[in-house]
PLY file of the C-alpha trace (Angstrom):
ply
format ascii 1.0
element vertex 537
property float x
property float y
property float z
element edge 536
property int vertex1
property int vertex2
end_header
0.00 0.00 0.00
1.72 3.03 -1.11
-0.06 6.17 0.23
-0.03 10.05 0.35
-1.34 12.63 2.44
-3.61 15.25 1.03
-4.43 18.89 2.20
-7.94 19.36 3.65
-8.51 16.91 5.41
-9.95 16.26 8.98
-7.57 16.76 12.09
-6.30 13.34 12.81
-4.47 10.64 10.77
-3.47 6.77 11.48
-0.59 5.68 9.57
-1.05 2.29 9.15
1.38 -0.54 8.77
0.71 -3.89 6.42
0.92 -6.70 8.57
0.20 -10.83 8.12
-3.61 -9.96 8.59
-4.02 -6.78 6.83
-3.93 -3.29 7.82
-3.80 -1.89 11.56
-2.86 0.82 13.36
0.68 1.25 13.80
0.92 5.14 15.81
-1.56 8.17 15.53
-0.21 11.44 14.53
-1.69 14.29 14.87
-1.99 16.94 12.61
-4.19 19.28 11.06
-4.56 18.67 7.55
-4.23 15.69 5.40
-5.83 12.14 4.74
-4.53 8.91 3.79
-5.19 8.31 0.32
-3.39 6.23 -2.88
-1.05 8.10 -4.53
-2.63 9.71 -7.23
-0.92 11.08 -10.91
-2.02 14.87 -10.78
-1.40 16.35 -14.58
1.89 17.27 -15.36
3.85 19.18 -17.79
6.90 17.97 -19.73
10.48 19.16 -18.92
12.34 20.74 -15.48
14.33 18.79 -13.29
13.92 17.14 -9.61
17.18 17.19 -6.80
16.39 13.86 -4.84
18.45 13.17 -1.47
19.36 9.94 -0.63
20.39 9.29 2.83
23.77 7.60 1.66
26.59 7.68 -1.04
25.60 5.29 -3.60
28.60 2.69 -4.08
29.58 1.72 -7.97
27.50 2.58 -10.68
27.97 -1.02 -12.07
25.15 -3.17 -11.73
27.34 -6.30 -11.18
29.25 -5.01 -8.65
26.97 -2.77 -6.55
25.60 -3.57 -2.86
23.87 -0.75 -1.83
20.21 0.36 -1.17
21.03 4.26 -2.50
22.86 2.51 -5.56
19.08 0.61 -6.44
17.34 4.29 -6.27
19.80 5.32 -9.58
19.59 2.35 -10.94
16.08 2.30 -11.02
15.88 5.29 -13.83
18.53 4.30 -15.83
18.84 0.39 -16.16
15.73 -1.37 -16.49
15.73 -5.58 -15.67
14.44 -8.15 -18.00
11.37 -8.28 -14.76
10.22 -5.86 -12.38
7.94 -6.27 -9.29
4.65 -4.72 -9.34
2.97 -3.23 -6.29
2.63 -6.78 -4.60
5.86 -7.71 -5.07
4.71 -9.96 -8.32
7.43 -10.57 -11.00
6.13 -8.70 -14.00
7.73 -8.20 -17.66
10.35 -5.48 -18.23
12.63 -5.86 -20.72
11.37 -9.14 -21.31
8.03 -9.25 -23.37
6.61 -11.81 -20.26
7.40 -14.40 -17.97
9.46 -16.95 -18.53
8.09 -20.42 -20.22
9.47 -23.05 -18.34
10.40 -26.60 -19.44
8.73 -29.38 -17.46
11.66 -30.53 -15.64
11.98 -27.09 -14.56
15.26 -26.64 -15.55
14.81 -24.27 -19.13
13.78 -21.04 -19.08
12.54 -19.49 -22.15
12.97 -15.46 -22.05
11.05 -13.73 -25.03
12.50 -10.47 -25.31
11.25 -6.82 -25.96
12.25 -5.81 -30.06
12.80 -2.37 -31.46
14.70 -1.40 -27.89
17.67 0.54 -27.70
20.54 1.00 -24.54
20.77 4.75 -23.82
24.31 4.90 -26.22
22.06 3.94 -29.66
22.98 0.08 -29.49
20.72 -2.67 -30.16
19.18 -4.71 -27.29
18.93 -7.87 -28.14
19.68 -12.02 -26.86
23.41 -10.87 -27.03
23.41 -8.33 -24.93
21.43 -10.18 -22.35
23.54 -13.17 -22.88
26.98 -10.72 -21.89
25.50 -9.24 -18.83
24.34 -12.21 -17.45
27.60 -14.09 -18.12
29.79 -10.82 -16.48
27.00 -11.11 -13.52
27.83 -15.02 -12.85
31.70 -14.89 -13.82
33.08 -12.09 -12.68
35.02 -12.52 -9.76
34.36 -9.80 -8.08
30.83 -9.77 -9.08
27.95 -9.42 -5.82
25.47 -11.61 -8.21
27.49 -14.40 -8.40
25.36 -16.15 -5.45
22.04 -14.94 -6.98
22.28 -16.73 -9.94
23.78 -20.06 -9.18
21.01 -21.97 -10.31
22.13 -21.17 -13.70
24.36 -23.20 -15.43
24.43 -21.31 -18.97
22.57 -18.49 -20.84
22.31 -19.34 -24.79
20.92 -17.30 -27.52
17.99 -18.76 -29.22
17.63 -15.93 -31.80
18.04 -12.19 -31.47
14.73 -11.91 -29.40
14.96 -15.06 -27.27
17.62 -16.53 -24.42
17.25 -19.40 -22.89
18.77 -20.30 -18.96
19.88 -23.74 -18.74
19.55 -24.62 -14.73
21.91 -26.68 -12.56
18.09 -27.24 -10.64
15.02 -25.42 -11.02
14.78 -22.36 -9.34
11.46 -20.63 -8.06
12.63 -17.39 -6.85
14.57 -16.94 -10.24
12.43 -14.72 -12.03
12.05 -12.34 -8.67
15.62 -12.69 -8.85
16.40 -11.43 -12.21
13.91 -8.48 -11.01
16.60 -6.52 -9.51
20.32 -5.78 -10.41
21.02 -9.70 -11.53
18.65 -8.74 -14.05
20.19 -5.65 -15.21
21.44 -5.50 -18.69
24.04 -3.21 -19.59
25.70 -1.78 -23.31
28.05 -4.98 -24.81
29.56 -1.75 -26.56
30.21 -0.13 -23.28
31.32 -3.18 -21.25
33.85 -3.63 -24.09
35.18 -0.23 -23.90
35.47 0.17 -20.02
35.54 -2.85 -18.93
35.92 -3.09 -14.57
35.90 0.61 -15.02
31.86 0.37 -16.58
30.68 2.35 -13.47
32.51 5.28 -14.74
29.79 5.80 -17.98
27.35 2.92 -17.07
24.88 2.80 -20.45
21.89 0.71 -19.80
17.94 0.76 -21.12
16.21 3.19 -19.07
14.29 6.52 -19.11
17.33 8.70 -17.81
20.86 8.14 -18.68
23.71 8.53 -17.37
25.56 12.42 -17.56
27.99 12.47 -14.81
28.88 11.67 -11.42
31.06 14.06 -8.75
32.03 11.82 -5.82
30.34 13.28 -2.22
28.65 15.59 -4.33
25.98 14.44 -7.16
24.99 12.09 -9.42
23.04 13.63 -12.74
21.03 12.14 -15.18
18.59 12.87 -18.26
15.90 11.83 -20.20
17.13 9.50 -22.69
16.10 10.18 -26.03
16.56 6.70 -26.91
14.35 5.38 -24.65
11.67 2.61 -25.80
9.14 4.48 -23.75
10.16 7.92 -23.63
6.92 9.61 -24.13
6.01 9.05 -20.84
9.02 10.18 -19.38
8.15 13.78 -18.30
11.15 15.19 -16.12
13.79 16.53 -18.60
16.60 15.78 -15.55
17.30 13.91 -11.87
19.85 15.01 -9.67
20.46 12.64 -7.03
22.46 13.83 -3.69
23.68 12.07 -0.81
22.55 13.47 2.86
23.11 11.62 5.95
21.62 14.31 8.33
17.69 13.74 8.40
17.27 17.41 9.71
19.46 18.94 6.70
17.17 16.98 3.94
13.96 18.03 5.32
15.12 21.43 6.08
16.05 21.73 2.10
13.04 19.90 1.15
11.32 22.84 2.60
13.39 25.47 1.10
13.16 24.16 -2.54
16.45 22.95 -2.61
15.52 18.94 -3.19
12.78 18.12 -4.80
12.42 14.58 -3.06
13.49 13.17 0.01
13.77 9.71 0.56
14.15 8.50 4.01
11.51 10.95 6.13
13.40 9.98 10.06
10.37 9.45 12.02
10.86 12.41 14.16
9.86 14.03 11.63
7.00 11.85 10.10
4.45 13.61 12.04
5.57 17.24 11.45
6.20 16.56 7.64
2.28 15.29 7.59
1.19 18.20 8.56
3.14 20.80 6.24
0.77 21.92 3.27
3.42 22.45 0.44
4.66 18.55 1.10
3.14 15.40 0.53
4.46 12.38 2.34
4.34 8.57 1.08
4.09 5.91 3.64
4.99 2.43 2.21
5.17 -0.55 4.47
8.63 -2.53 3.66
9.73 -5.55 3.33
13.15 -5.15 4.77
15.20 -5.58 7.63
18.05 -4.46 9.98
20.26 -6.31 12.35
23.64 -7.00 13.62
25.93 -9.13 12.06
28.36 -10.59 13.89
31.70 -11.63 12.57
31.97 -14.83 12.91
34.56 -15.92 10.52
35.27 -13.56 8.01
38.89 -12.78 8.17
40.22 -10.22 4.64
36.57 -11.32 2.91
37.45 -14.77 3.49
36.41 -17.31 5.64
39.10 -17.98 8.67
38.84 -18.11 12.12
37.69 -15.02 14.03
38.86 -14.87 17.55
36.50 -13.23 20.65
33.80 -14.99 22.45
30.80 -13.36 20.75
32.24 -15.28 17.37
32.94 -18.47 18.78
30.21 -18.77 20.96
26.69 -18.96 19.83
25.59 -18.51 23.77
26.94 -15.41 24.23
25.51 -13.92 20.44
22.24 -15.27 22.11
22.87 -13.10 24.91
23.48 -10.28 23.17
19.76 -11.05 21.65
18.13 -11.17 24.75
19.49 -8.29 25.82
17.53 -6.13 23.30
13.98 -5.24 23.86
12.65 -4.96 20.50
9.10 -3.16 20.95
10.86 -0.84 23.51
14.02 0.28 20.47
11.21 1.23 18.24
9.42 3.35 20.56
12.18 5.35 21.55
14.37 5.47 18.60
11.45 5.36 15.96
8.56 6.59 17.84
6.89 3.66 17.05
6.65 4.11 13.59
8.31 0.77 12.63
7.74 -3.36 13.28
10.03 -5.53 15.71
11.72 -7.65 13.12
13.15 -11.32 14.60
13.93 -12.81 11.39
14.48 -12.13 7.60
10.90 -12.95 6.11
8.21 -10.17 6.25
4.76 -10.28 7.84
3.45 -9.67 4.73
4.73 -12.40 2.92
2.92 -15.79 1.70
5.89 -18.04 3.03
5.44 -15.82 6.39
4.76 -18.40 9.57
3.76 -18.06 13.18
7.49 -19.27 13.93
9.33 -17.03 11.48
7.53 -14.22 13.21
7.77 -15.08 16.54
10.54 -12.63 18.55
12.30 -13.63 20.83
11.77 -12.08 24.80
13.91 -9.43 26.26
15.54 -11.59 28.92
18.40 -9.58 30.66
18.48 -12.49 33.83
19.06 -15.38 31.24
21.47 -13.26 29.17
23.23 -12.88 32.11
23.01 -16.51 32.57
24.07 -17.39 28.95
27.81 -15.16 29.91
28.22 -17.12 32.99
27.73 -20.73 31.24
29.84 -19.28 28.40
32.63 -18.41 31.28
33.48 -14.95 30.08
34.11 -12.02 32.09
32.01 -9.11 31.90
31.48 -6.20 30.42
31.81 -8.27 27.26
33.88 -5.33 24.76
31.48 -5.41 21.63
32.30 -2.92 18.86
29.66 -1.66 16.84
30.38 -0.84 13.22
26.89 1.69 11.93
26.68 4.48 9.66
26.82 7.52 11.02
23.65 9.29 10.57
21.39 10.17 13.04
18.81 8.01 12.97
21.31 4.85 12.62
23.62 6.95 15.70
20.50 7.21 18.06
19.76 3.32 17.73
23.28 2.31 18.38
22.82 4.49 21.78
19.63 2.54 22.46
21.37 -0.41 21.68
24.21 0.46 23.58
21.99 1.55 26.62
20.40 -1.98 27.03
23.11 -4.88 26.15
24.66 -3.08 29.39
22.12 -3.96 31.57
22.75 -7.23 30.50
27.41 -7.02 30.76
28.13 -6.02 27.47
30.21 -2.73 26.62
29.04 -1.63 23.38
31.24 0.72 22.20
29.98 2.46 18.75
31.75 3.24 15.42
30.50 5.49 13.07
31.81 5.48 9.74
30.62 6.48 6.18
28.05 4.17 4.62
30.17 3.18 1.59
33.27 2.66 3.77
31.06 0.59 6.24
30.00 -1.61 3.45
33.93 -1.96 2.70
34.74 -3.03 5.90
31.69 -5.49 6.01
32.76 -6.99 2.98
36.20 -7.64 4.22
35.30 -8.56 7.62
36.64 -5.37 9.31
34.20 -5.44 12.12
33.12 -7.12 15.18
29.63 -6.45 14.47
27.89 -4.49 12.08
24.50 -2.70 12.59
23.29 -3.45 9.02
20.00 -4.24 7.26
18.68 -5.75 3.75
16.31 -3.93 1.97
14.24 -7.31 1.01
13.32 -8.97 -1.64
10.15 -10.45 -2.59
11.00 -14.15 -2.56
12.38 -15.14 0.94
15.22 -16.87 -0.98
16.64 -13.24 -1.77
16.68 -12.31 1.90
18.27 -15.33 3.14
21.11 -17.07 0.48
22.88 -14.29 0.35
23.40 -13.55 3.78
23.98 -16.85 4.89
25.46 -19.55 2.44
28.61 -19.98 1.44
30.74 -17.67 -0.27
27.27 -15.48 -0.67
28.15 -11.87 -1.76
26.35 -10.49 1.18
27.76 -12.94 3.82
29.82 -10.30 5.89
29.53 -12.86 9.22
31.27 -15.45 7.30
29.30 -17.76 9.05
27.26 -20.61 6.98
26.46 -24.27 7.64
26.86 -26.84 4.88
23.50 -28.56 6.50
21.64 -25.43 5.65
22.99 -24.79 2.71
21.23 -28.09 1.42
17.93 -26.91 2.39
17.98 -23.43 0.69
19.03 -25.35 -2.46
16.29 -27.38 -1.79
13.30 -24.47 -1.25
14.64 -22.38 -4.43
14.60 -25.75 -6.27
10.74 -26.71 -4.50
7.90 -25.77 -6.50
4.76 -26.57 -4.08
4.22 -23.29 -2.01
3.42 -24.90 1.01
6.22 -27.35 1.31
8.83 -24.07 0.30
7.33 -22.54 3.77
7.84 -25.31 5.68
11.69 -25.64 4.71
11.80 -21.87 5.18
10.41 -22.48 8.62
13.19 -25.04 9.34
16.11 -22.26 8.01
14.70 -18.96 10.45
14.71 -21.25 12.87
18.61 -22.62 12.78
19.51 -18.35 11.87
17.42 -17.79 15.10
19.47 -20.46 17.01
23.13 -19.18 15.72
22.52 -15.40 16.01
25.11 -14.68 13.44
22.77 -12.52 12.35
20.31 -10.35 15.21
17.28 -9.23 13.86
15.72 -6.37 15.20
13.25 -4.12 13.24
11.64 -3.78 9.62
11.50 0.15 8.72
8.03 1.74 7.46
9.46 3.73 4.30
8.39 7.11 4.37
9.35 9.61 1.38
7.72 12.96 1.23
8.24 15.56 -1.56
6.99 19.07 -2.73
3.46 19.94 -3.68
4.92 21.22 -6.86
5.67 17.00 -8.13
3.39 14.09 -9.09
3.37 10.95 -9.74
6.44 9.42 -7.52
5.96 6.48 -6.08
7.38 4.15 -3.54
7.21 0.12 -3.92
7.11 -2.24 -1.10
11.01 -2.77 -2.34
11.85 0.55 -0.86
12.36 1.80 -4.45
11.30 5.31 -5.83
9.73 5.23 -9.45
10.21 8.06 -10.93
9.98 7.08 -14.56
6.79 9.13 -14.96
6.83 11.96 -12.29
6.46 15.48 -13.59
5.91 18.80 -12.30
2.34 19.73 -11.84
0.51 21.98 -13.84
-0.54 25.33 -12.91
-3.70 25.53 -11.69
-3.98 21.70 -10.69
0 1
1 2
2 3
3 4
4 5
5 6
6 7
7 8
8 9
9 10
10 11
11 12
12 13
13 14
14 15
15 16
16 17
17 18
18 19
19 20
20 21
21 22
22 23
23 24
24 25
25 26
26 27
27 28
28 29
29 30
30 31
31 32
32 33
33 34
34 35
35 36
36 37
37 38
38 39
39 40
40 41
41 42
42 43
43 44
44 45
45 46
46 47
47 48
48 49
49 50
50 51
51 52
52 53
53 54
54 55
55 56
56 57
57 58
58 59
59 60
60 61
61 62
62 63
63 64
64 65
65 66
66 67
67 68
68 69
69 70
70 71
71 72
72 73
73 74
74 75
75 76
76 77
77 78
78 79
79 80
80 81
81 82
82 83
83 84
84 85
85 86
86 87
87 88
88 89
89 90
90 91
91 92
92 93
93 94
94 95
95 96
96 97
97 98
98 99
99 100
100 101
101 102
102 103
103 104
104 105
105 106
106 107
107 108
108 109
109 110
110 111
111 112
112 113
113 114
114 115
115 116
116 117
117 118
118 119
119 120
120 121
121 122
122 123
123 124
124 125
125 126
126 127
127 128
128 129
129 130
130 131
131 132
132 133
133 134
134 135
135 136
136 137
137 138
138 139
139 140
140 141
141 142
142 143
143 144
144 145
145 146
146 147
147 148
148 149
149 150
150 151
151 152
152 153
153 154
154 155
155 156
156 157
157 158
158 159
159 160
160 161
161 162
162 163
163 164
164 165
165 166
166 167
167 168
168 169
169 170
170 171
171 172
172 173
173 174
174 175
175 176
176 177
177 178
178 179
179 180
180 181
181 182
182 183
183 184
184 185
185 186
186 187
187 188
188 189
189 190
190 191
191 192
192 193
193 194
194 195
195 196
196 197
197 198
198 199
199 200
200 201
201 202
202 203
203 204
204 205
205 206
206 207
207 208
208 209
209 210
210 211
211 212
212 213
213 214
214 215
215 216
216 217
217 218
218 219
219 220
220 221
221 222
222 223
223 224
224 225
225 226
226 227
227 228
228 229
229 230
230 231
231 232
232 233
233 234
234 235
235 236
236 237
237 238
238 239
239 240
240 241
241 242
242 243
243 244
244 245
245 246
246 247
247 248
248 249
249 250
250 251
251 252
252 253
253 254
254 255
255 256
256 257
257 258
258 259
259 260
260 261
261 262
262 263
263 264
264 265
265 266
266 267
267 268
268 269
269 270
270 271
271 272
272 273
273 274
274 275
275 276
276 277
277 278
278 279
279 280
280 281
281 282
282 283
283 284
284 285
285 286
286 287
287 288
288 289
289 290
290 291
291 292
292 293
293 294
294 295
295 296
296 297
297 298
298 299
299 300
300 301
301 302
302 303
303 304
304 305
305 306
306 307
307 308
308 309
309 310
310 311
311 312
312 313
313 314
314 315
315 316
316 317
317 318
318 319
319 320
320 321
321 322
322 323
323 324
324 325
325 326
326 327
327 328
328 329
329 330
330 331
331 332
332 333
333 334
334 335
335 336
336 337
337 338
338 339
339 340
340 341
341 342
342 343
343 344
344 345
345 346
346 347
347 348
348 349
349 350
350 351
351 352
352 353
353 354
354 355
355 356
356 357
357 358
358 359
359 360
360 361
361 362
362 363
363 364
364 365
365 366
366 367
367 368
368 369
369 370
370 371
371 372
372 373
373 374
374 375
375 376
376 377
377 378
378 379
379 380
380 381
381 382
382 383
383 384
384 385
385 386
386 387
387 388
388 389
389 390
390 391
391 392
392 393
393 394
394 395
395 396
396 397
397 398
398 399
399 400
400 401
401 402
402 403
403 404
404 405
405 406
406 407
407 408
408 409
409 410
410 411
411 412
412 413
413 414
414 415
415 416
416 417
417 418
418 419
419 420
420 421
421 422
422 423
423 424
424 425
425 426
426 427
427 428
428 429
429 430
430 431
431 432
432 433
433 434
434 435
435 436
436 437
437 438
438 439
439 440
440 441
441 442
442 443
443 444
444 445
445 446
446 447
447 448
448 449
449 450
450 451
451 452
452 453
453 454
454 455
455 456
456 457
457 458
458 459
459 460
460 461
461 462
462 463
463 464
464 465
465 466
466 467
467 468
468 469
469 470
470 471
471 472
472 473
473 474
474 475
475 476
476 477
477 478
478 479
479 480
480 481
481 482
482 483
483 484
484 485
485 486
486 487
487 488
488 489
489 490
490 491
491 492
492 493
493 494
494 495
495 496
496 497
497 498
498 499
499 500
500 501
501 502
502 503
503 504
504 505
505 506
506 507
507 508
508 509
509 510
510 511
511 512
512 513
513 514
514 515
515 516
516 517
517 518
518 519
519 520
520 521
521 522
522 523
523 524
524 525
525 526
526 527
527 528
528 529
529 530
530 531
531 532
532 533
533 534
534 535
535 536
């Protein structure tokens, strides 16, 4: 449910949040104007530009290579996937013409392409193309797909408008999969020119292409005349900039400055709401944040990582315990967001009782847990987190309450993309770190967890439960995929390498002055067809 608030409306608003069973209250706010409504496309007129803040450097510009959430936003206007998710979270064509046709063993897939399409340099999209990307995105070894598409064995060219995957095993959550940057396809001419250096010009198929990028400062794109769909495209320009401080984006939201803000800190959700010249989006998520502990990543490889919180699954229990979920989201997001004890959202149709279920804030048996485990206390625990506010004021929470229990959280702010660096190379003792979901619960889990997965900064896996996640992407009966799922949250809950803790509510707000942007339960602006509004309107 994506939603907006309106002028002229009566005096008091529930935000709502999406859970299992529908829509409920989440917090009132108070205000004195606005509704919630869907958001609505007001008429616009062609050309202008918008400024849209992100609350973090994007990393590369290279859809192989990228890891971050603020990377997805620019990718998202500039290099379209063969699928996209719709509203629900549904696989739906992109730059393929529909969904795949699968062979009965379940191990072809048939990809009709879109014809007539052109990258943003003038090239010809075609089987080729697709083939190239795809290969770079399973081969390259520094690629962060590699573990997303390991269910294919080859990509062939049928004929200039058709590939074909040939699986190791079929593969369920493939299509969601090749949804998102694994399904990115980028200029053959362009990857032959640059090479590892792509994310210096990245040319893709999109409605805005690439212009430049100035490092800490902006990232610039425009309407691409060579788009497939570029009639609908009204903006003439984006102009994305990166903004840590909540107060500093809204502050420049209100002063003209940006155009869109994504990331509204929920401080400020319910003073936004009420401001007539903005219009806020609330969009439930299906994402999540946690610490990862390093278990055993030692230079991005797995090794042996000394310290009782990584050897000793009693004491990264402890640390759980310590942590009262429903009371972190009250103070440090005013309840605007969900307790989150595990990677699969309410929402979702694998979504069970157990994957759900939290577990309680239990500072006498995590004190228990240290003295079994025969450390001393206050256990030192380092906390890697960006350092933005709203990320800052839950490491203090955080911080405040594994004390009670003998730990000595000490925090360590650092720069988002130099956080992610020292994730990837195991640099940390833990890292305060989300996901920002997928919509099969293979895509929040794999990754994070398996083997030699790109996203696996703990470094932790299990060779046991590696088996089963092969075997639920490989499972085509929904109801037996849940129950393996089931069996996986519940060994992630047991190990703790990873602590889940909450699953943000994504609020964006922007001026009066735009329409037509709009928020997916991905956490991803579209703002393919977003215009200024017309005078008068």
């Amino acid at each position: 449910m994506t939603a907006r608030l309106r002028r002229g409306a009566p005096a008091a608003l529930l935000v709502l949040a999406v859970s299992a069973t529908g829509c409920s209250p989440l917090v009132d706010v108070e205000q004195t104007a606005g509704q919630l409504r869907a958001s609505v496309q007001a008429p616009t007129v062609r050309g202008g530009e918008a400024v849209i803040a992100l609350d973090q450097e994007p990393d590369k510009l290279d859809p192989t290579l990228a890891t971050t959430l603020a990377g997805r936003q620019v990718f998202n206007s500039m290099c379209e996937k063969l699928y996209d998710v719709d509203p629900a979270g549904r696989a739906v064509p992109q730059l393929a013409a529909e969904l795949p046709r699968t062979s009965p063993d379940g191990r072809e897939l048939t990809i009709p392409l879109r014809t007539g399409v052109l990258f943003n340099d003038g090239t010809a999209f075609d089987a080729a193309a697709v083939k190239k990307s795809l290969d770079r995105h399973r081969e390259l070894p520094s690629s962060g797909r590699r573990s997303e598409l390991t269910a294919i064995d080859s990509v062939e060219v049928v004929d200039p408008a058709t590939v074909r995957l040939r699986l190791k095993q079929p593969s369920a959550p493939l299509p969601t999969v090749l949804a998102d940057r694994a399904g990115m396809i980028m200029s053959p001419a362009k990857l032959d020119e640059l090479g590892d250096d792509f994310s210096d010009d990245p040319v893709c198929v999109g409605p805005f292409r690439f212009v430049e990028r100035i490092a800490q400062d902006r990232i610039v794109l425009e309407r691409s005349e060579f788009y497939y769909d570029r009639d609908a495209v009204r903006l003439d320009r984006l102009v994305y900039k990166a903004v840590p401080d909540d107060n500093i984006r809204i502050a420049n939201l209100r002063s003209g400055e940006f155009d869109v803000v994504w990331e509204v800190g929920p401080p400020d959700v319910p003073v936004v709401s009420r401001e007539q010249d903005l219009v806020l989006l609330n969009q439930p998520s299906i994402q999540y944040m946690g610490i990862t502990v390093n278990t055993n990543n030692v230079d991005g490889k797995t090794g042996h990582v000394d310290g009782p919180l990584a050897n000793d699954p009693r004491v990264r229990e402890a640390l759980s315990l310590s942590i009262d979920r429903e009371t972190l989201n009250r103070i440090a997001f005013n309840g605007l967001y969900q307790p989150a004890c595990g990677p699969i959202p309410p929402t979702s149709e694998f979504a069970t009782p157990a994957t759900q279920a939290c577990p309680p804030h239990d500072v006498a048996r995590a004190r228990q847990l240290l003295a079994e485990a025969g450390v001393g206390t206050p256990v030192r625990v380092e906390l890697l987190l960006t350092n933005d506010s709203t990320t800052s004021r839950v490491g203090q929470v955080i911080q405040a309450m594994a004390a009670e229990a003998g730990f000595d959280v000490v925090l360590r702010p650092s720069e988002s993309t130099s956080a992610i660096s020292a994730g990837k190379k195991g640099r940390f003792q833990t890292f305060l770190i989300g996901w920002s979901g997928r919509p099969d619960p293979d895509g929040n889990i794999t990754g994070m967890h398996a083997q030699g997965a790109a996203q696996n900064y703990s470094g932790f896996f299990d060779p046991a439960t590696d088996v089963v996640l092969k075997q639920a992407a490989a499972e085509q009966n929904t109801d037996r995929r849940r129950e393996l799922y089931e069996h996986v949250v519940k060994q992630l809950q047991q190990r703790n390498n990873v602590i889940y803790l909450y699953r943000q509510q994504y609020y964006t707000a922007h001026t009066a002055e735009l329409a037509g942007v709009e928020v997916y339960p991905d956490g991803i602006m579209r703002l393919k067809t977003a215009g200024r509004v017309e005078s008068g309107s």
